[in-house]
C-alpha positions as CSV (number, residue, x, y, z in Angstrom):
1,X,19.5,-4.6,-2.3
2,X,17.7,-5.5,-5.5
3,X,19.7,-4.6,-8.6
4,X,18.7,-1.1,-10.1
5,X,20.3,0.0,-13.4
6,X,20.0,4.4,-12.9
7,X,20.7,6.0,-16.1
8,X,24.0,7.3,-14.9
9,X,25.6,3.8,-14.8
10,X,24.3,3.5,-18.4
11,X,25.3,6.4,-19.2
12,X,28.6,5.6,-18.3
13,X,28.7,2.5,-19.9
14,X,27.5,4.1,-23.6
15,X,30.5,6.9,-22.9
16,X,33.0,4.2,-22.8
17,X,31.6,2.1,-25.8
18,X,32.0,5.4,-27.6
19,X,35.7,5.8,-26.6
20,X,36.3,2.3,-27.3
21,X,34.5,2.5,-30.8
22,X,36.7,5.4,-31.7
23,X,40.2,3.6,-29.8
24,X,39.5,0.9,-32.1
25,X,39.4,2.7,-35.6
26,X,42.5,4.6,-34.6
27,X,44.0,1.3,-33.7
28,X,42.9,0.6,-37.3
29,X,44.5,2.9,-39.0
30,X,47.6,3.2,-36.8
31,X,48.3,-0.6,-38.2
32,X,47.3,-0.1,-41.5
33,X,49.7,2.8,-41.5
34,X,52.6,0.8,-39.7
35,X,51.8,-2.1,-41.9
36,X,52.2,0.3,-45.4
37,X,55.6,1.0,-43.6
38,X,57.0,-2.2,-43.2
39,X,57.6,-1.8,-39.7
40,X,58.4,-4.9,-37.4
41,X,55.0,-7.2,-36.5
42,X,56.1,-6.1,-32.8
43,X,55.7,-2.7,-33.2
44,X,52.6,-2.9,-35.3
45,X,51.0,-5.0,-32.0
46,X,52.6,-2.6,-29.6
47,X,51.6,0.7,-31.1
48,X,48.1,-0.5,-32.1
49,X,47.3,-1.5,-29.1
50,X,48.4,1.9,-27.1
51,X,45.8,3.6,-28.9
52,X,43.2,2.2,-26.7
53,X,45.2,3.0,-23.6
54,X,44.9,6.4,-24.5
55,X,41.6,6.8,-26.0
56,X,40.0,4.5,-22.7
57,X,41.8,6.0,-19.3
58,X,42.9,2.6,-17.7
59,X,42.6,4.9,-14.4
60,X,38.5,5.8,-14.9
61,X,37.3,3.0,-13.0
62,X,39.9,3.3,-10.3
63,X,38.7,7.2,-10.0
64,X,35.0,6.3,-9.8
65,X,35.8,4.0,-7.1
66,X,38.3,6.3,-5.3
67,X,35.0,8.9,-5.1
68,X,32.6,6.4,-3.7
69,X,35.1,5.2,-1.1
70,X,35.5,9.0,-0.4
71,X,32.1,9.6,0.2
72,X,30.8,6.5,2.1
73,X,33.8,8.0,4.5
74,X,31.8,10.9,4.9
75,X,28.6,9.7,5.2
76,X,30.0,6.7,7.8
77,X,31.7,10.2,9.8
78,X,27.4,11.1,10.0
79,X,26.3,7.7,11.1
80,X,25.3,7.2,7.6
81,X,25.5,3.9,6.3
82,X,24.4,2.6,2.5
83,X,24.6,-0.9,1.6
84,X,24.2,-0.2,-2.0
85,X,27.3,1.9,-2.8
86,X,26.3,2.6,-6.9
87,X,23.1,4.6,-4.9
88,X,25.7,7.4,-4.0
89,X,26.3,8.9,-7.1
90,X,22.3,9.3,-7.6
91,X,21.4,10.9,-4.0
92,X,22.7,14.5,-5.1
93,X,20.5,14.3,-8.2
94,X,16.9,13.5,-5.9
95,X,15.0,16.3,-6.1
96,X,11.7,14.0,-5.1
97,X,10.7,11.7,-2.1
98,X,7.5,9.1,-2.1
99,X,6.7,8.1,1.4
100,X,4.0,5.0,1.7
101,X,2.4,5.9,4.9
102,X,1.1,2.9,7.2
103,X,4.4,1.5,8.7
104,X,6.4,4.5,7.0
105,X,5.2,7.6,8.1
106,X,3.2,6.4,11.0
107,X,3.3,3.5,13.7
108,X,3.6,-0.4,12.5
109,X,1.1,-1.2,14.9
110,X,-2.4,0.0,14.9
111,X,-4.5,0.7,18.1
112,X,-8.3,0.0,18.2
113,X,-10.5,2.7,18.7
114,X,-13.7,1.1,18.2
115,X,-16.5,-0.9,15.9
116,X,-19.2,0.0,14.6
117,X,-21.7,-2.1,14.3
118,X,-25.0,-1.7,12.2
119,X,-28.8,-1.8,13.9
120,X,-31.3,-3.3,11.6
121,X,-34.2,-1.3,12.8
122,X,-38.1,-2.1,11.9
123,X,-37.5,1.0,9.8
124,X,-34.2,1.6,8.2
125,X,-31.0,0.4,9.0
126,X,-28.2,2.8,10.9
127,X,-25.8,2.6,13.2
128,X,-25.6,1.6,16.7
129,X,-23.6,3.3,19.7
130,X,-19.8,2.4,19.2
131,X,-18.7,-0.3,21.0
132,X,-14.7,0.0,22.8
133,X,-15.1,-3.4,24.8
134,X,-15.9,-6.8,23.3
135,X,-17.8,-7.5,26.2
136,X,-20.7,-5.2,24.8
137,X,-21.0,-7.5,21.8
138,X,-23.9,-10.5,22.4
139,X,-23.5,-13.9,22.1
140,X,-22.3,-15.0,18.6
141,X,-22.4,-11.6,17.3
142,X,-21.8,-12.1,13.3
143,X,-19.4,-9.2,13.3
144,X,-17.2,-10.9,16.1
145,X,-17.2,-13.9,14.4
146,X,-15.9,-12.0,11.5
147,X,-13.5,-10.1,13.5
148,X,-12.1,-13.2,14.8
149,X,-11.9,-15.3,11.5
150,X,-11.2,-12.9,8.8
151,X,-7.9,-12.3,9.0
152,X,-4.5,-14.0,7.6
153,X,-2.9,-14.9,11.4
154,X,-1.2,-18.0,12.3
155,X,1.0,-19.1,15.2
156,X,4.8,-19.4,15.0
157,X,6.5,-20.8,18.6
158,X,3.5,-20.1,20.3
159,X,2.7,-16.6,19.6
160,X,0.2,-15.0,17.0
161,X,1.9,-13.3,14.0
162,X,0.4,-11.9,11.0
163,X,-0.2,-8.2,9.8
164,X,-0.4,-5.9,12.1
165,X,-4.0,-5.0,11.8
166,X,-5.5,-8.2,11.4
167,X,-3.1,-9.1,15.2
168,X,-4.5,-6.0,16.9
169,X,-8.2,-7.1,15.4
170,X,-8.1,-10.1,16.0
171,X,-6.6,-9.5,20.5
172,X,-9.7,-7.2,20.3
173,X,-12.1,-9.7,20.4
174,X,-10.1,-12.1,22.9
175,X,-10.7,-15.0,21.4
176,X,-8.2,-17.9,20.8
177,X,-6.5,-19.9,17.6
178,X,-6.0,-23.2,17.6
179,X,-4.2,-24.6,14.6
180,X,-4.2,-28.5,14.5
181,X,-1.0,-30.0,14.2
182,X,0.6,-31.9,11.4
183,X,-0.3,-35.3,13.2
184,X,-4.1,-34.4,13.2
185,X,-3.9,-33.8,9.8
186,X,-2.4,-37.1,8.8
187,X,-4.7,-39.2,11.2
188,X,-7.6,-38.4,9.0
189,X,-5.7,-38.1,5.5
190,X,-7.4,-34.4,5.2
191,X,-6.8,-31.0,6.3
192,X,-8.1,-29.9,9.8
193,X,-10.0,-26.4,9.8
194,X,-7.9,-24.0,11.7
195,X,-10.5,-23.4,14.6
196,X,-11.2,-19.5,16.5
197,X,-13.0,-19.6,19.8
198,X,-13.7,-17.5,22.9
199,X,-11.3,-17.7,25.1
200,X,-13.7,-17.6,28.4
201,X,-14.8,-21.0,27.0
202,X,-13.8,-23.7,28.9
203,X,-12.8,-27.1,28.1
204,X,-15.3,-29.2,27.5
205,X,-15.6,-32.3,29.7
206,X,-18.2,-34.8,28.1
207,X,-20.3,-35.6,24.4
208,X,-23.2,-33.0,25.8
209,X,-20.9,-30.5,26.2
210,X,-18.9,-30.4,23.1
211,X,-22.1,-30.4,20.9
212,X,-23.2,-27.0,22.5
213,X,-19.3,-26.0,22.6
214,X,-19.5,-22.7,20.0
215,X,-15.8,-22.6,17.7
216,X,-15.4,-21.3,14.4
217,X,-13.9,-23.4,11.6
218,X,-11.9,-21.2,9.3
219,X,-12.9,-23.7,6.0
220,X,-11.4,-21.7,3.5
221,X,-9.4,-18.1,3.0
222,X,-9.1,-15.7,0.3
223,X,-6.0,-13.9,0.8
224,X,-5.6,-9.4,0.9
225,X,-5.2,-8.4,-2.6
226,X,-4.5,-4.5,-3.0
227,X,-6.3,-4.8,-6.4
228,X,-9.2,-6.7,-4.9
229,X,-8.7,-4.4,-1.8
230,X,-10.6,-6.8,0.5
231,X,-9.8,-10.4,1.9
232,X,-12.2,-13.0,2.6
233,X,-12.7,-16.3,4.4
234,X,-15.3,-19.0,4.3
235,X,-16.1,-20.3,7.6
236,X,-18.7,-22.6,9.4
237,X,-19.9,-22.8,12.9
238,X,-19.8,-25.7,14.8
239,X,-23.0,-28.0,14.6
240,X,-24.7,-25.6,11.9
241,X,-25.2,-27.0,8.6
242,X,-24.4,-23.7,6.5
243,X,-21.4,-22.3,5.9
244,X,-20.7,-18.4,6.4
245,X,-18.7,-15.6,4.0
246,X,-17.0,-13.0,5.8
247,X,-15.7,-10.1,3.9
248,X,-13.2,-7.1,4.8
249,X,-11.7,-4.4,2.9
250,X,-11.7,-0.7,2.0
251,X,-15.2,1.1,2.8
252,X,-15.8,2.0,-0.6
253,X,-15.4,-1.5,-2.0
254,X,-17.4,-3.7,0.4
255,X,-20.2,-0.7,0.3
256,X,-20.0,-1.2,-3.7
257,X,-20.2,-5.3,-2.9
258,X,-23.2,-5.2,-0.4
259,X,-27.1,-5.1,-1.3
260,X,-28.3,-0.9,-1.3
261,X,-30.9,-2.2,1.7
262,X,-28.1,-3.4,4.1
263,X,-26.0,-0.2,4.1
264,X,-26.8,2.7,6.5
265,X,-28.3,6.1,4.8
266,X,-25.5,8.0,6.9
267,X,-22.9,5.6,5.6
268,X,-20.5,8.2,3.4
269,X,-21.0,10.9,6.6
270,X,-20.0,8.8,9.3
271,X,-17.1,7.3,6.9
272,X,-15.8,10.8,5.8
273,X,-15.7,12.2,9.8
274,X,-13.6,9.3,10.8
275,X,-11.4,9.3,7.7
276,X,-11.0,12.8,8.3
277,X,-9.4,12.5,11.7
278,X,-7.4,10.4,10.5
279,X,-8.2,7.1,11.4
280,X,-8.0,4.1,9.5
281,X,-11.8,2.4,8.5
282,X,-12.1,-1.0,8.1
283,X,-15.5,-2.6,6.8
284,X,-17.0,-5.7,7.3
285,X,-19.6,-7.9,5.8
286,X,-21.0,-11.3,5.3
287,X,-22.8,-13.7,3.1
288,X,-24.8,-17.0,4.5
289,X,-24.0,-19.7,2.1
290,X,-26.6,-22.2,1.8
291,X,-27.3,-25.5,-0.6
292,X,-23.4,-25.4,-0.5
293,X,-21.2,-28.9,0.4
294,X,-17.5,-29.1,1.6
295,X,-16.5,-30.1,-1.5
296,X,-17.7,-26.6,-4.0
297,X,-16.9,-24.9,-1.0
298,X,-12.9,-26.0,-1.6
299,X,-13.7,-25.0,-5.7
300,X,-16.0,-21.9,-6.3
301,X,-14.3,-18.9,-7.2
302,X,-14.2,-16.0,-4.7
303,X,-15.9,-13.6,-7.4
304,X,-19.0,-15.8,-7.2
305,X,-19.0,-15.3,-3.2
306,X,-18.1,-11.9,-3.0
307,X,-21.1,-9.7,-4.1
308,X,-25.1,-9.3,-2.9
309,X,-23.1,-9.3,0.8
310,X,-24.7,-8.3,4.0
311,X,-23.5,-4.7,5.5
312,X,-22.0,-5.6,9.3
313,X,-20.3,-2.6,10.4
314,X,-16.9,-0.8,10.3
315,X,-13.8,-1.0,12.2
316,X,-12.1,2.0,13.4
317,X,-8.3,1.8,14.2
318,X,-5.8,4.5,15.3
319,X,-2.5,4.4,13.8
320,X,0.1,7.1,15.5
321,X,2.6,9.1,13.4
322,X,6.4,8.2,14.4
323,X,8.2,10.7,16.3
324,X,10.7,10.9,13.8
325,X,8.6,11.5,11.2
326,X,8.0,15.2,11.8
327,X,11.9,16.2,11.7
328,X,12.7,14.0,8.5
329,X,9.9,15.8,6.4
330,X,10.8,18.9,7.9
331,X,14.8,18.2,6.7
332,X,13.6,17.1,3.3
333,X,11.4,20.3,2.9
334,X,14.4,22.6,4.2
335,X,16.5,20.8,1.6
336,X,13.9,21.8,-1.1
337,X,13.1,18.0,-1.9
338,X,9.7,17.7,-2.8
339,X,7.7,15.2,-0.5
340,X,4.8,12.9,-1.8
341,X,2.5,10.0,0.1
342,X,1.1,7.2,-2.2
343,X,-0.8,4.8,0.5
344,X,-3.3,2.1,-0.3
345,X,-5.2,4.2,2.5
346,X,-8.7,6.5,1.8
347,X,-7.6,9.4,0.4
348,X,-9.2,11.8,3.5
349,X,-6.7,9.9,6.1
350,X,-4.2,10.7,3.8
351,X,-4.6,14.2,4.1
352,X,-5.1,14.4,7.6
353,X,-1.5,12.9,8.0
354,X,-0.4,14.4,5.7
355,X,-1.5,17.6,7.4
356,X,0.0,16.3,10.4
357,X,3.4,15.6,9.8
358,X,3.5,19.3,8.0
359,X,3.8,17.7,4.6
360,X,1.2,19.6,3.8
361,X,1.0,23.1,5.2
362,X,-1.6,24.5,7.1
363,X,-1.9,27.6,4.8
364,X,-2.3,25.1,1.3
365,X,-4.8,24.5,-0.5
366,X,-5.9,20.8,-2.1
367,X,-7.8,20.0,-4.7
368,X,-9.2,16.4,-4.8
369,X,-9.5,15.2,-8.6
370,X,-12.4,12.4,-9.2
371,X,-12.4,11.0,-12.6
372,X,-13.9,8.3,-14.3
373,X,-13.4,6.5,-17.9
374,X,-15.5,8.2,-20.3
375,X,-16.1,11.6,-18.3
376,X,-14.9,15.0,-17.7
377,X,-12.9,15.4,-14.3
378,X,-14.3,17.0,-11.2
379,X,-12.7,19.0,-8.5
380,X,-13.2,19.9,-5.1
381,X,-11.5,22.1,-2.5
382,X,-10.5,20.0,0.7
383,X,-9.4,22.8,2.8
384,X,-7.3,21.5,5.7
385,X,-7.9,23.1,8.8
386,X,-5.9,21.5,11.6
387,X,-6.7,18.3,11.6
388,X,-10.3,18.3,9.8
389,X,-11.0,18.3,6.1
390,X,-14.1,20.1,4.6
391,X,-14.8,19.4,0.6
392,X,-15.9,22.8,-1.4
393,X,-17.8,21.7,-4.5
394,X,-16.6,23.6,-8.0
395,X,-17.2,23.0,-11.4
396,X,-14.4,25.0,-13.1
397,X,-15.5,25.8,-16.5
398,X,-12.1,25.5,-18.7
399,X,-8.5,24.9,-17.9
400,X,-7.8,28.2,-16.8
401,X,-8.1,28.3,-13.1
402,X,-6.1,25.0,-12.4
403,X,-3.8,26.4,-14.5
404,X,-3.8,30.2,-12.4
405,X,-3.7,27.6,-9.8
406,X,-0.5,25.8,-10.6
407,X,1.9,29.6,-10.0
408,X,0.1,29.7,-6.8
409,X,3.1,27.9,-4.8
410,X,0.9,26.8,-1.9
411,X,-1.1,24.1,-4.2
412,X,-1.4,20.9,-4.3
413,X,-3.8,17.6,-6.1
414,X,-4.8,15.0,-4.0
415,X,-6.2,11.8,-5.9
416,X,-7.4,8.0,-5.5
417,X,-6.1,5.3,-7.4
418,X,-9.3,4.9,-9.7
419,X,-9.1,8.2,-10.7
420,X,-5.4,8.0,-11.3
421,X,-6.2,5.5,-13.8
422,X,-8.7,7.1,-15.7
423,X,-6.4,10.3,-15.8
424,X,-3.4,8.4,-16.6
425,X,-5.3,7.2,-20.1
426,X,-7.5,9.6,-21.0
427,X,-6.0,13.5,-19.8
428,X,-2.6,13.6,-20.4
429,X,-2.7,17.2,-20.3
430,X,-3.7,16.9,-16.7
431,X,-1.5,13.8,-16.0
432,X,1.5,16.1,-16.4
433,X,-0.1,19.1,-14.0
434,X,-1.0,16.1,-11.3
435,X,2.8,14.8,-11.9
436,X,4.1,18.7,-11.3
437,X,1.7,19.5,-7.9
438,X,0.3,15.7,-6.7
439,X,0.8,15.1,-3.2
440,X,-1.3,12.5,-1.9
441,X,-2.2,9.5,-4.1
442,X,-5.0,7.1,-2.2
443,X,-6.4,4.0,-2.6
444,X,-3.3,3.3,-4.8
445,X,-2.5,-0.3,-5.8
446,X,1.1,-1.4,-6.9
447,X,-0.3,-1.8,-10.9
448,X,-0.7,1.8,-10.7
449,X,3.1,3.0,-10.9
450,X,3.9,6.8,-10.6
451,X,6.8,6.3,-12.7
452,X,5.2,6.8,-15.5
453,X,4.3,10.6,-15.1
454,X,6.4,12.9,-17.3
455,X,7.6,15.6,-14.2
């Protein structure tokens, strides 16, 4: 385990620096005394040095230790094992639980529901029929290609590994990676495009073939950054002269990224019903790079790539709750420890599992805070019935009902990470009510820490 200094330790340490500081004035005046006396140099060392035997028990370390070894024994009689034995002291002290909820609360892996792809009609652009197979997709489909080539997956032994999304994407599509070897590199004194393909391709026999063969050079990739919250990678098709952005991420940023005429007019409904179920919303766009060579291609920036993008569609994925995640919420709760999810997930999804797993009640209400730098904050009732969420607009006029609010104890804030922010630095007041009654914190990135709030 990582080294944590908790203030108890510290707290121990600054008691015995006071004993000592004391031990060693009284072991100051005890010789001075002795010394005034004419007593034997012996006796002056003896004496002197006694006084910090008794002012600093020799035995306090020993007892500290003795308790820990006491209680690992008990927790070892529960099946409870810690590998970080200073932790013990603190766990009677928690009063407070953050869960993160992808790989935490629910599954590791993800299931695909299905994609959504966008129809760019004569009139305006909305979205087609959802598509479960890949089979439905046509032939070089720009949001397969994306599907199979945005993504951070490699090949260890043989077998794909790599987040669990971008795996469960990526087996959708049933395509194949090639990776060259470091042999191919070194024949050509350059680096070798990792390469994506359809796996009902076969092997192509002769020159005619292999110029009509369709693969996928993965050129360049910009890695997931939860600040960024998007990846991207810059790819080019075989035998086409331009080269290809492809963009995925959180809705609400690659909507913010994309040109207005690209995006759907339904795009926030259809977003907020899957979110509301609970399912995890992926989006995906692109950006055809043209008058660009190999070389500024290695060199441009990612910010001058990543805007004015072209809408593709969203991915839906399923992601399960664990089966123990039910009772260990429910033990927590029953032990009146307060239970909190902070995911980088939209803050609707949140809620729905959080609804789920009973970390929210059926009978609470949530209010969703939205604030930006430089305005007022607004609320909204989401009011959680079973597994659906359904926003109730209100524009509270002073303090006074969130305040009537906070004795009510079935009440809780939910809140994204941009609004977070803007609270954090600009409402205390309401920084320290969101720090008492927050329960789900969304779109959170790891800059903004929840240490900070006063509770």
């Amino acid at each position: 385990p990582k080294p944590v200094d908790f203030r108890f330790n510290v707290d121990i340490y600054k008691y015995i620096g006071a004993l000592a500081f004391i031990a060693f004035i009284g072991m100051i005046f005890s010789a001075t005394l002795k010394i005034i006396r004419k007593n034997p140099a012996a006796d002056v060392i003896k004496r002197s040095l006694d006084i910090i035997t008794i002012a600093v028990p020799p035995a306090l370390p020993g007892a500290l230790t003795a308790g820990l070894i006491y209680a690992q024994t008990r927790l070892r009689k529960k099946k409870i094992y810690c590998i970080s034995p200073r932790t013990i002291n603190i766990c009677g002290t928690l009063n407070t639980f953050v869960f993160d909820k992808t790989g935490t609360l629910t599954e590791d892996g993800l299931d695909m529901k299905c994609v959504l792809p966008v129809n760019r009609g004569k009139s305006e652009v909305t979205y087609d029929q959802p598509i479960k197979d890949v089979e439905a997709f046509g032939e070089q489909n720009p949001l397969l290609e994306a599907m199979a080539s945005c993504h951070s997956i490699t090949r260890i032994h043989g077998d794909l590994a790599g987040d669990p999304l971008d795996t469960k994407m990526f087996e959708f599509t049933k395509w194949e990676l090639f990776e060259p070897t470091s042999e191919e590199t070194g024949n050509f004194d350059m680096l070798v495009p990792t390469i994506v393909r359809p796996k009902a391709q076969q092997k192509q026999k002769n020159h005619h073939e292999i110029a009509n063969a369709y693969e996928v050079g993965i050129i360049r990739q910009f890695p997931f950054s939860s600040s960024l919250q998007r990846m991207s990678v810059i790819v080019r098709v075989l035998n086409k002269k331009h080269f290809d952005l492809y963009c995925k991420g959180s809705p609400e940023k690659i909507a913010e990224m994309s040109q207005p005429h690209t995006l759907p007019k339904n795009f926030q409904d259809v977003l907020t019903s899957y979110t509301r179920e609970g399912y995890r919303v992926i989006a995906v766009a692109t950006k055809r790079l043209e008058h660009v060579n190999y070389v500024k291609v290695q060199r441009i920036e990612r910010e001058k790539l990543e805007k004015d993008l072209e809408f593709l569609g969203l991915i839906i994925m399923e992601n399960r709750l664990k089966p123990e995640t039910c009772d260990v919420i429910k033990g927590l709760k029953a032990a009146n420890i307060r239970t909190i999810m902070c995911t980088g997930d939209n803050i609707l999804t949140a809620l729905s599992v959080a609804r789920d797993c009973d970390m929210i009640n059926e009978e609470d209400r949530v209010i969703i805070i939205e604030a930006n730098h430089g305005e007022a904050p607004k609320f909204s009732y989401a009011e959680i019935v079973k597994q659906k969420v359904r926003e109730i607009e209100f524009d509270p006029k002073s303090n006074t009902c969130i305040q009537n609010e906070l004795n009510n104890p079935h009440f809780h804030f939910a809140v994204n990470g941009k609004s977070f922010a803007a609270i954090r630095s600009e409402h205390p007041d309401l920084l320290k009510k969101l720090g008492v009654r927050g329960a789900v914190f969304g779109r959170m990135s790891p800059d903004l820490s929840l240490i900070h709030i006063s509770q």
